[in-house]
C-alpha positions as CSV (number, residue, x, y, z in Angstrom):
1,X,9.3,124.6,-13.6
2,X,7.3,128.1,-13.9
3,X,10.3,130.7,-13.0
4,X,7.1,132.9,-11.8
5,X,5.8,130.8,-9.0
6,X,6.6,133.1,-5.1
7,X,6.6,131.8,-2.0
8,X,5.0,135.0,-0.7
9,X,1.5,134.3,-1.9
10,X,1.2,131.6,0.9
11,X,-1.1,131.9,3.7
12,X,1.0,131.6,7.0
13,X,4.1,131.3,5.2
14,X,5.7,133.5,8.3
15,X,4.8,131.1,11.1
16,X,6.7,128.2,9.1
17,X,10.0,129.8,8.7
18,X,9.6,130.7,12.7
19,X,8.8,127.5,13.1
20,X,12.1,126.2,11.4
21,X,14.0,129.0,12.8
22,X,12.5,127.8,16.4
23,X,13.8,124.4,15.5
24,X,16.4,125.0,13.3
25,X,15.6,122.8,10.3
26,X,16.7,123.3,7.0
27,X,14.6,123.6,4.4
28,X,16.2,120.7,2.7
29,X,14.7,118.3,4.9
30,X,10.9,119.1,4.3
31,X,8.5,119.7,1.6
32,X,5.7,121.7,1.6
33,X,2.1,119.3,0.4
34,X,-1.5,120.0,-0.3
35,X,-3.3,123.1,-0.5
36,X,0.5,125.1,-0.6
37,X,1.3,123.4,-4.2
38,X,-1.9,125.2,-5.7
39,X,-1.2,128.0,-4.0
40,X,2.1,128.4,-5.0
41,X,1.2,128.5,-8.5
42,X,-1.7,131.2,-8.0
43,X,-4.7,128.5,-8.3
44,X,-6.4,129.7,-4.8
45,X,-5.9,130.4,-1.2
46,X,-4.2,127.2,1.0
47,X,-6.0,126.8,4.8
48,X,-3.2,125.2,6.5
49,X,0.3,124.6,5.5
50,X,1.2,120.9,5.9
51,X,4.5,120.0,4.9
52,X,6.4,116.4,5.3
53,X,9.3,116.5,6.9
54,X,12.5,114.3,7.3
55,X,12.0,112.1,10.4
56,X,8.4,112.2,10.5
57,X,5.4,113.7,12.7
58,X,8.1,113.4,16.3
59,X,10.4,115.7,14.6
60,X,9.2,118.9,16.1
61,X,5.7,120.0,17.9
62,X,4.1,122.7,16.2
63,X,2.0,123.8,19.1
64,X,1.7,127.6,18.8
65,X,2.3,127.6,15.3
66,X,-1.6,126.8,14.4
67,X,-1.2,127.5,10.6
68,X,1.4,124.8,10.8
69,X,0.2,120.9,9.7
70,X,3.1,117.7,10.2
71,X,2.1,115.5,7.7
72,X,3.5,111.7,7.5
73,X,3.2,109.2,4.8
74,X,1.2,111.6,2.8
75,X,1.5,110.1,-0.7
76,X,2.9,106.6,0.0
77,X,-0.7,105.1,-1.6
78,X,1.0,106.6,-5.0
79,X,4.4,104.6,-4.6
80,X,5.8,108.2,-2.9
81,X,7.6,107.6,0.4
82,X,8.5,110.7,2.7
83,X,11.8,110.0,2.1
84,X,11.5,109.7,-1.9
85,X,9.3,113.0,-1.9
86,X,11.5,115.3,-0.2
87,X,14.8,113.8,-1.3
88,X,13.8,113.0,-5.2
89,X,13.9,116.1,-7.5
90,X,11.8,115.3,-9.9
91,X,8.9,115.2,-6.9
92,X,9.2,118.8,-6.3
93,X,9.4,122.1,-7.3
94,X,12.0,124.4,-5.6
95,X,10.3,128.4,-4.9
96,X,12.6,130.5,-3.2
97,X,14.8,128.0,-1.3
98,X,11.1,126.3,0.0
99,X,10.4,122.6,-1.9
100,X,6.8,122.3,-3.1
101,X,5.3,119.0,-4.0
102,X,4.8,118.8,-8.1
103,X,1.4,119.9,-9.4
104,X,1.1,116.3,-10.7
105,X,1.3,114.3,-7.8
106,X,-1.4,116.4,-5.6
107,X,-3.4,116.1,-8.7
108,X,-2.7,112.4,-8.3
109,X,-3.6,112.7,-4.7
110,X,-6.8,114.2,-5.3
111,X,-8.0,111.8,-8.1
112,X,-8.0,109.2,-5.9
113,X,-9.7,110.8,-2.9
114,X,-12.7,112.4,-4.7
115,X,-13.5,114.6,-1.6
116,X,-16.0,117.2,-3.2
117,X,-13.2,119.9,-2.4
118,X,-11.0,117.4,-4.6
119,X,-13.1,117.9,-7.5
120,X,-12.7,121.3,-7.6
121,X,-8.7,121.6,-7.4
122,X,-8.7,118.7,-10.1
123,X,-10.3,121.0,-12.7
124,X,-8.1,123.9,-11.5
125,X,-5.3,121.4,-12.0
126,X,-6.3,120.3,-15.4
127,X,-7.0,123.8,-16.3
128,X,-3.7,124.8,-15.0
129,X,-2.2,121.7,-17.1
130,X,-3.4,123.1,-20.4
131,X,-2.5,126.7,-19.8
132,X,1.1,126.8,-18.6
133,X,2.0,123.4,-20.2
134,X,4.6,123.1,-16.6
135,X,2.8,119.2,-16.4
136,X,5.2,115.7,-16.4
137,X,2.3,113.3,-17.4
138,X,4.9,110.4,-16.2
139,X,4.3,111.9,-12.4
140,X,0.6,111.1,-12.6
141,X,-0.5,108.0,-10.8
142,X,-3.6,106.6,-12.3
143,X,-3.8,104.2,-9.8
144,X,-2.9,103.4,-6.3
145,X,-0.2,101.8,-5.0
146,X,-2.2,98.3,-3.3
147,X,0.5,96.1,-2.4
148,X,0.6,94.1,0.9
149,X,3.7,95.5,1.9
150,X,2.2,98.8,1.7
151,X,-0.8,98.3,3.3
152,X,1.1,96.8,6.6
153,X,3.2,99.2,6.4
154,X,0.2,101.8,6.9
155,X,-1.1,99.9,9.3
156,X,2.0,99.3,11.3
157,X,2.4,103.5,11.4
158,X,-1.0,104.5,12.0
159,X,-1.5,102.0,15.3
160,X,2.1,103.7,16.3
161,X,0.4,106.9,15.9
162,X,-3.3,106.9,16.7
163,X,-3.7,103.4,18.4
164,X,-5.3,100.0,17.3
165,X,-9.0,101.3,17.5
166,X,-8.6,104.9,15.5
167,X,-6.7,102.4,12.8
168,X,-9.3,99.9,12.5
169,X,-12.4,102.7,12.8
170,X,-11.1,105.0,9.8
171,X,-8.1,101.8,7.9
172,X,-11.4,100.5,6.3
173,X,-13.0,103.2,4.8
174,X,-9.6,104.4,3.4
175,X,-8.7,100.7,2.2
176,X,-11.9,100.9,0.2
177,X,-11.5,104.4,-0.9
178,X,-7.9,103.3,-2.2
179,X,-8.1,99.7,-3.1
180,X,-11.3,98.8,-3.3
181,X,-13.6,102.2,-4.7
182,X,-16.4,99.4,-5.6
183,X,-17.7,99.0,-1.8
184,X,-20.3,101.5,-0.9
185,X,-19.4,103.7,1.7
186,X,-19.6,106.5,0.0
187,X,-21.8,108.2,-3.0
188,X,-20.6,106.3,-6.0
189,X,-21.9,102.5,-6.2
190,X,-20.9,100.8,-9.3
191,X,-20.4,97.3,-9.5
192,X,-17.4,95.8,-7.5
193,X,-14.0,95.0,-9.6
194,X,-11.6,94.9,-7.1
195,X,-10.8,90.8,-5.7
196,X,-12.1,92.3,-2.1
197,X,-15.0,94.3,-4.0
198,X,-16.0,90.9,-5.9
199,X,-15.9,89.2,-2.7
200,X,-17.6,91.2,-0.5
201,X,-20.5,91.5,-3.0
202,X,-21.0,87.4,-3.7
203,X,-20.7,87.0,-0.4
204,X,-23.3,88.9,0.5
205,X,-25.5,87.6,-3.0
206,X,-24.5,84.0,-3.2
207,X,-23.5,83.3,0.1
208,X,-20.7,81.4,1.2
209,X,-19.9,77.9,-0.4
210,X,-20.5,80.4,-4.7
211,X,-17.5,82.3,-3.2
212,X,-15.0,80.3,-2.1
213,X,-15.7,78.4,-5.7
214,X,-15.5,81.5,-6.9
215,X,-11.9,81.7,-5.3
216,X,-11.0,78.5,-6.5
217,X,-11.6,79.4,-9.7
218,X,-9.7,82.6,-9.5
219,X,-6.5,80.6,-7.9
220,X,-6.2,78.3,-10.7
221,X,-6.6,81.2,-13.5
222,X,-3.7,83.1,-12.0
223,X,-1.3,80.1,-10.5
224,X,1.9,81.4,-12.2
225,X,2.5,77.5,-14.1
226,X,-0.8,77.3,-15.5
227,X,-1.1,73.6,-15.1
228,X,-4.3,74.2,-12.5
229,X,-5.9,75.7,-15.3
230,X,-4.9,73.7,-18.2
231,X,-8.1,71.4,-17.7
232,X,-10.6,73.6,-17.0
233,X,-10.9,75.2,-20.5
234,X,-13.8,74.3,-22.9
235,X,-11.3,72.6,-25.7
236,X,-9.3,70.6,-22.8
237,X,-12.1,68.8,-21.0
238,X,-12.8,65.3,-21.7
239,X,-16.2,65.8,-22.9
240,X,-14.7,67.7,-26.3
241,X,-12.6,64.0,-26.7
242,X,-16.0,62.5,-26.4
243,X,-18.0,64.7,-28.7
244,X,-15.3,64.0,-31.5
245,X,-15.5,60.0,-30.7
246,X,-18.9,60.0,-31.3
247,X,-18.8,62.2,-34.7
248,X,-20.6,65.2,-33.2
249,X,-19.9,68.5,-34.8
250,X,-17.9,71.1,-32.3
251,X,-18.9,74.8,-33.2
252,X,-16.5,77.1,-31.6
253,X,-17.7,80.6,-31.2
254,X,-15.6,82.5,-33.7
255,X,-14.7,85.4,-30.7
256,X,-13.4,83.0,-29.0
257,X,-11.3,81.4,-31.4
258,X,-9.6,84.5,-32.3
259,X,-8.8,85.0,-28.7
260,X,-7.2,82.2,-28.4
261,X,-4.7,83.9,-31.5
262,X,-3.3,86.6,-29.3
263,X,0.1,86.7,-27.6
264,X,1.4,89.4,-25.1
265,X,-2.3,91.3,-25.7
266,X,-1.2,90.8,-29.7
267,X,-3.6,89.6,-32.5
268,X,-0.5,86.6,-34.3
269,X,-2.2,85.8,-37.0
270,X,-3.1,88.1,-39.5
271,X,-2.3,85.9,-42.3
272,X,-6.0,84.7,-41.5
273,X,-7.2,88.0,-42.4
274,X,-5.3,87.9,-45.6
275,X,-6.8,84.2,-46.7
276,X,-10.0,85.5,-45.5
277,X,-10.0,89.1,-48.1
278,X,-8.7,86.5,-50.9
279,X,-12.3,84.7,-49.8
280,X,-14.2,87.3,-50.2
281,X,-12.7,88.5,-53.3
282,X,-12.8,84.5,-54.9
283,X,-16.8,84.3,-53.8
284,X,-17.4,87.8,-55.3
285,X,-15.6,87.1,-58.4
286,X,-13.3,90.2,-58.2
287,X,-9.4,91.0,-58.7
288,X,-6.9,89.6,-56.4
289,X,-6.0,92.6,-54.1
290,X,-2.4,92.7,-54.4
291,X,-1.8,92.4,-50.5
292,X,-2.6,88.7,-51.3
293,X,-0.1,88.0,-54.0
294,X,2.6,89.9,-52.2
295,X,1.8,87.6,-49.1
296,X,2.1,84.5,-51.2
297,X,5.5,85.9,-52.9
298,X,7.1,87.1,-49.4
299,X,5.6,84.0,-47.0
300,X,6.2,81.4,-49.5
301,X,2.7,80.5,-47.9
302,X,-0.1,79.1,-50.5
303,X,-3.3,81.1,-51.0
304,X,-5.3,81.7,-54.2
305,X,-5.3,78.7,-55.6
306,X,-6.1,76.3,-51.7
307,X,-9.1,78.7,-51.0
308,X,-10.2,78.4,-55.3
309,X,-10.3,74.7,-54.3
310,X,-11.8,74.5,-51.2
311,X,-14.3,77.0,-52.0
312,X,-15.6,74.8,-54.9
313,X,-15.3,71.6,-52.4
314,X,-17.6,73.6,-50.1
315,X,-20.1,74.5,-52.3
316,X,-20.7,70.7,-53.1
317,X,-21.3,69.9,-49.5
318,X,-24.5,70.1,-47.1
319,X,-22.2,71.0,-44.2
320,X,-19.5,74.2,-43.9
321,X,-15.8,72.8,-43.3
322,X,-14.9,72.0,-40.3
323,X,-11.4,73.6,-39.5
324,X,-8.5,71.8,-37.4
325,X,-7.3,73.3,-34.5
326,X,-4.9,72.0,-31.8
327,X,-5.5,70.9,-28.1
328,X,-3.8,74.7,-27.5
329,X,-5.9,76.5,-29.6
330,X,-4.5,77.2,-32.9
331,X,-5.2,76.8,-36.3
332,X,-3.9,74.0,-37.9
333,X,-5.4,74.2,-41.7
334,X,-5.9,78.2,-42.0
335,X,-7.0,78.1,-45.3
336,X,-10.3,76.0,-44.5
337,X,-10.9,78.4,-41.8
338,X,-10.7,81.5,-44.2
339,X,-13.2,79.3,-46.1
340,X,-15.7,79.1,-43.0
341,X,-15.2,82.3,-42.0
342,X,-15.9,83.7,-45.1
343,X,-19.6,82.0,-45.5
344,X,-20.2,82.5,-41.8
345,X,-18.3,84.7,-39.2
346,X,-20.2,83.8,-36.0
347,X,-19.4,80.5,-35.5
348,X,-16.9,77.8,-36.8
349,X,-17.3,73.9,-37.1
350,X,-13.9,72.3,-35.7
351,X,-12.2,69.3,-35.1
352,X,-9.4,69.1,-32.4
353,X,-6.2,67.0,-33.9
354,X,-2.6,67.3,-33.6
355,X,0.0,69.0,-36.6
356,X,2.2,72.0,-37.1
357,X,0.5,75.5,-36.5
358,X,0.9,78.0,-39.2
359,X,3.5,80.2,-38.6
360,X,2.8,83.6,-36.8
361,X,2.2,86.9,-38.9
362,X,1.9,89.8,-36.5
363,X,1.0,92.8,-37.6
364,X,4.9,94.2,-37.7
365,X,5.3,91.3,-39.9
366,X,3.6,93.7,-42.6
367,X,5.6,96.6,-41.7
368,X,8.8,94.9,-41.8
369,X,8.2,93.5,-45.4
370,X,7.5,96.6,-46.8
371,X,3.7,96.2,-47.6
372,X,1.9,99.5,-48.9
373,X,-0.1,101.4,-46.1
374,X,-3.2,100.9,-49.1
375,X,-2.6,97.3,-47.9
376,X,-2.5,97.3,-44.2
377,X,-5.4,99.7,-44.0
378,X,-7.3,97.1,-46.5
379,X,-6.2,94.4,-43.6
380,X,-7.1,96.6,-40.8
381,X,-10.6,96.7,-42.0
382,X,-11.2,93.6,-42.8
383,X,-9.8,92.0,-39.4
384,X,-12.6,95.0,-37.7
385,X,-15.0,93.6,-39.8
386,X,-14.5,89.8,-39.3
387,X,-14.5,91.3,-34.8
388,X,-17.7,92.9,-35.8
389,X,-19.5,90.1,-37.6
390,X,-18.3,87.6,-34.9
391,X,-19.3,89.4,-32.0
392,X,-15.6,89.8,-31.0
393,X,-15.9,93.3,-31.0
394,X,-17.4,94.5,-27.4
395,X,-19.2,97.8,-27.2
396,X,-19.0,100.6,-25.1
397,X,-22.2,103.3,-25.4
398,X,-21.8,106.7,-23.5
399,X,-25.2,108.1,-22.9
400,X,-26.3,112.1,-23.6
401,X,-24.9,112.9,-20.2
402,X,-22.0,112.1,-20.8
403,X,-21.5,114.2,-24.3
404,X,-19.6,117.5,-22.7
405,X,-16.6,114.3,-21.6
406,X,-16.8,112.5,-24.9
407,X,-13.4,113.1,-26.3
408,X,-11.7,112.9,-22.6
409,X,-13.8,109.7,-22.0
410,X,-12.9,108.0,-25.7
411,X,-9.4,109.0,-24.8
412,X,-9.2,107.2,-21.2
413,X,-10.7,104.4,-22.8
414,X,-8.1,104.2,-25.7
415,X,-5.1,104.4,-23.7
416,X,-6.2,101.5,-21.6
417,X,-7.7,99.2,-25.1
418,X,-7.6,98.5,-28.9
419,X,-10.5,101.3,-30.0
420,X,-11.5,100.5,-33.6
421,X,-14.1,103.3,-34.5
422,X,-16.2,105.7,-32.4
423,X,-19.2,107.1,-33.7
424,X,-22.0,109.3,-32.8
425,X,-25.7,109.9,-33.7
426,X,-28.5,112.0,-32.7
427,X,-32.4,110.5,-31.7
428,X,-35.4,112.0,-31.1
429,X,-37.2,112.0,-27.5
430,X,-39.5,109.1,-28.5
431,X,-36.9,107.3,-30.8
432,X,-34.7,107.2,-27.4
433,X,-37.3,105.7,-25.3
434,X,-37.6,102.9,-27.7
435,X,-33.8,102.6,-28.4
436,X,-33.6,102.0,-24.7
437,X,-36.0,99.3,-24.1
438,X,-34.2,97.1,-27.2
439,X,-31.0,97.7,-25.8
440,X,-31.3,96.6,-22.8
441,X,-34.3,93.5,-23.2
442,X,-31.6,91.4,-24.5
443,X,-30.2,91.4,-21.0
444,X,-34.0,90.8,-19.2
445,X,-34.1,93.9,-17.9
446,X,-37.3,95.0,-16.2
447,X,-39.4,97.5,-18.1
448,X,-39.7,99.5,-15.3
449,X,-35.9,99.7,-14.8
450,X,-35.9,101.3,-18.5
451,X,-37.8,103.8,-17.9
452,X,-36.6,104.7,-14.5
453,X,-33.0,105.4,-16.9
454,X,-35.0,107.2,-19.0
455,X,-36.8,109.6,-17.3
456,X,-33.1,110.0,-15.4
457,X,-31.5,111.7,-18.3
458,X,-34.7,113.5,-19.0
459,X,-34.9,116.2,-21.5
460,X,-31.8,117.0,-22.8
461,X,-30.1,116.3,-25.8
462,X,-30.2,112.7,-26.9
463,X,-26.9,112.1,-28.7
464,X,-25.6,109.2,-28.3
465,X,-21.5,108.3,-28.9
466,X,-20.4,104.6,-29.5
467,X,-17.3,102.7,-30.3
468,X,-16.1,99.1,-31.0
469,X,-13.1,97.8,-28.7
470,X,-11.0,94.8,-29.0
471,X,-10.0,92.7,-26.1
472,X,-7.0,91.2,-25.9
473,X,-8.6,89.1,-23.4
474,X,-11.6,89.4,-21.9
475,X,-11.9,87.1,-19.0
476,X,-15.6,85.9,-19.5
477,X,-16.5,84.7,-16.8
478,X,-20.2,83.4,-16.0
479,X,-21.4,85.1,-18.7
480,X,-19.8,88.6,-18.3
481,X,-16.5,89.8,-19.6
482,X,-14.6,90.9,-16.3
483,X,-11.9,93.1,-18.5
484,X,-15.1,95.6,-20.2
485,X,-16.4,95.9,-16.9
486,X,-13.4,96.9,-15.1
487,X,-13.3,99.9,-18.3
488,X,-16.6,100.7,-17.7
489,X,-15.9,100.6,-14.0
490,X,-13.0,102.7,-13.6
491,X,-14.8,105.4,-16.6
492,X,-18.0,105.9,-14.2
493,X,-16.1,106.2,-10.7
494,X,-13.9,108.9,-12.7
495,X,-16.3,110.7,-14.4
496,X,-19.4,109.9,-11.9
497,X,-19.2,112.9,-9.5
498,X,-18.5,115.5,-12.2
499,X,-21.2,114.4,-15.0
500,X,-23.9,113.2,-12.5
501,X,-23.5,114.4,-8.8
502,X,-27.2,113.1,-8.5
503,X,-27.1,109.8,-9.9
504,X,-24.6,108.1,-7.4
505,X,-25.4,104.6,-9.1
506,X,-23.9,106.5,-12.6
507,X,-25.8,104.1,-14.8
508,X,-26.9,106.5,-17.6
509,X,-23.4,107.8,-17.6
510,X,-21.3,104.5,-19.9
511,X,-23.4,100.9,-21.1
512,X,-21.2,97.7,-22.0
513,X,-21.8,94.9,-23.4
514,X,-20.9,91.6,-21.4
515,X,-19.9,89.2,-24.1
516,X,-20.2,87.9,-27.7
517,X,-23.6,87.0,-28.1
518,X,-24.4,90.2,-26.3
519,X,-21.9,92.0,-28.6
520,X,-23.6,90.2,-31.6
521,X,-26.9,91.2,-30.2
522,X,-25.8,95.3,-29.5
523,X,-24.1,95.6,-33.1
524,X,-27.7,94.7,-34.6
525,X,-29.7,97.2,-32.6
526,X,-27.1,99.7,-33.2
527,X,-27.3,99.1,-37.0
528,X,-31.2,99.8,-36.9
529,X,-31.1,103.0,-35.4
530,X,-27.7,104.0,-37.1
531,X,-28.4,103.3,-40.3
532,X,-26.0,101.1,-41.5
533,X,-22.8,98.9,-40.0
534,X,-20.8,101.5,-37.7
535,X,-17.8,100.1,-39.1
536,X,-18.0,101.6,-42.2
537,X,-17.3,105.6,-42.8
């Protein structure tokens, strides 16, 4: 806590201690909320003083004390009953015998809301953060607290309170200012990624039969057993048992494969990258790294000599090797896919059968046997790489607007994904404009939409900042990962009202990318203007 904070510098502070004197409540059993807490700590002048007290808004009647505001369930959309705030110490600050509410959970508060007086106190906030370092980053609610038996509880309180008609008139605005930001009722209008947002939206698109498939769909991807889903995937339906009865080749998309290698949002199998470098090096006649022999001396796992062989087997043959995989998913005869993989990324030829999966090598695997950090940064590139050539890698672009946030947008975005590399470059005014159109004519974008975003960002500065993120799953669904939207989603609605107060739609703030292809697609438009493969330094 900052020993200099004084209760003195509040506005009306005299009214509230006649007010408890009138009443004779201890200060234990309130806490002082809102403007007070930035007050307190010499950020600027409170209005009213609300505090939340023990017992709630029937406790006392602060008629004649005007300066005086009973708040009730003030912060229970961040998990923060009135109970848990004035009783829990790490909630509050203690200033001359008065509790204040902790800097971090009005900031929390106010992140949420997004009033235009809420952008302000955020900054004072953040600078306040930075300067005195008196911050718990563990107090900070990122998001809100949406559960149905806190949303009934709300209700319940408020109809108590201010009657079934005030609820209803002012419950849905807040329920989509809390729980579902995507509906437009106020400035910001980014695409929907909340289950209400989503519905409201196709509803009102596709009309009613596409949603309730839609929900269908969306029961049987998160039914807790997983046996409504277990048929709906693209290696489980009958046709694949068809296609390989009638001797037709199966090309998995290599993105997808690799998804499908992931446990607990972890990447199992890096032993494929390892076959995969010993590939390369075998094709490009070069010396064994030594990553490869001391995976073959630790593992007991074959390597060298398998891939020698099947690389001269495939070089005899009019089609690539077709790799093995199981009705589940994984690989079966890793070696042949380190082949396939090696002579083309994007795709791989498979054939579903039944056998013993290789055994899992996380990455800690590495670590635990002692393998030089030479090696696992040789593996770390190499399994970027083999995301970048496959399209696995999805792309996130933040436009010149958006260059004053870049290091606190590139962080958000970190601490919620896998972030590979971010880089930046700089284009001319008429480089831009064409940059623009082949970005976005992959996607059938109207020219006219182009150069509406164009002419939007204007004449400033046009650097550009990129990066390559790996998804752990990306829930493509209809074309469009769900997971990189939701990033993208949650970045503009943050960042929306500070870096474009004019632009409510906040679509030259961030671009994604919506799947592999498109990945694929982004990566080679990027290259052209970039100069070279991002991936490398």
């Amino acid at each position: 806590m900052n020993s200099r904070l004084s209760i003195e510098s509040i506005d009306g502070i005299k009214q509230l201690e006649q007010l408890i004197d009138e009443y004779d409540i201890s200060t234990e059993d309130f806490c002082l909320v809102g403007s007070s807490a930035l007050t307190v700590r010499g950020l600027r002048n409170n209005g009213d003083i609300d505090i939340v007290i023990t017992g709630g808004k029937n406790t006392i009647n602060p008629n004649g004390f005007e300066k005086v505001s009973i708040q009730s369930r003030k912060y229970t959309h961040l998990g923060i009953s009135d109970t848990d705030l004035i009783n829990n110490e790490e909630n509050y600050d203690e200033v001359d015998g008065f509790k204040i509410a902790r800097p971090e959970i009005v900031y929390s508060h106010k992140k949420l809301k997004k009033r235009d007086k809420d952008i302000r106190d955020i900054r004072l906030l953040q600078e306040y953060k930075d300067q005195t370092g008196d911050w718990n980053p563990d107090l900070v609610v990122e998001s809100p607290d949406t559960g149905l038996i806190t949303l009934v509880s709300r209700g319940r309180e408020s109809v108590k309170e201010k009657g079934a008609y005030n609820t209803i008139r002012h419950g849905i605005p807040s329920y989509a200012q809390y729980f579902s930001p995507n509906v437009k009722f106020w400035n910001y209008y980014g695409e929907p990624t909340s289950i209400f947002g989503k519905a409201y939206r196709s509803y009102r698109v596709d009309g009613i039969l596409r949603t309730l498939a839609r929900g269908v769909r969306l029961i049987k991807l998160n039914e807790p057993t997983g046996y409504l889903d277990r048929y709906s995937k693209l290696r489980h339906k009958a046709k694949v048992g068809t296609l390989v009865e009638r001797k037709l080749r199966l090309e998995f998309p290599t993105g997808e494969l690799l998804g499908e290698q992931y446990r607990n949002e972890r990447f199992e199998q890096w032993d494929i990258i390892v076959r995969l470098l010993a590939a390369d090096n075998i094709i490009n006649n070069e010396p064994i790294p030594n990553v490869i022999k001391s995976f073959e001396e630790l593992s007991g796992e074959q390597v060298i000599t398998p891939l020698t062989e099947l690389l001269t087997k495939e070089s005899q043959m009019q089609e690539r090797l077709e790799t093995t995989i199981s009705y589940s998913g994984d690989i079966l005869e890793p070696n042949r896919l380190a082949v396939t993989l090696a002579i083309d990324p994007c795709s791989v030829p498979v054939k579903i059968g039944s056998g013993k999966a290789t055994d899992s090598y996380p990455f800690q695997w590495f670590d635990r046997s002692e393998f030089s950090e030479r090696d696992t940064d040789l593996l770390k590139k190499r399994f970027t790489r083999l995301l970048y050539d496959s399209g696995g890698l999805f792309v996130f672009m933040l436009w010149p607007p958006a260059q004053p946030y870049v290091d606190t947008i590139v962080d958000k975005i970190q601490s919620e994904q896998n972030l590979h590399f971010v880089r930046q470059f700089q284009l001319t005014d008429d480089t831009f404009e064409h940059f623009v159109q082949d970005m976005y004519k992959m996607q059938g974008i109207r020219r006219k939409h182009i150069e509406t975003k164009v002419n939007e960002i204007g004449r400033i500065d046009k650097k550009i900042a990129f990066g390559g993120v790996e998804l752990a799953n990306p829930r493509v669904r209809e074309g469009k990962s769900h997971e990189m939207n939701e990033v993208k989603e949650r970045i503009r609605r943050e960042f929306a009202r500070e870096v474009l107060p004019e632009n409510p739609a906040a679509n030259i703030l961030m671009h994604s990318t919506d799947n592999y292809t498109h990945n694929r697609q982004t990566w080679d438009v990027i290259e052209e203007y970039y100069g070279h493969e991002p991936y490398i330094h």
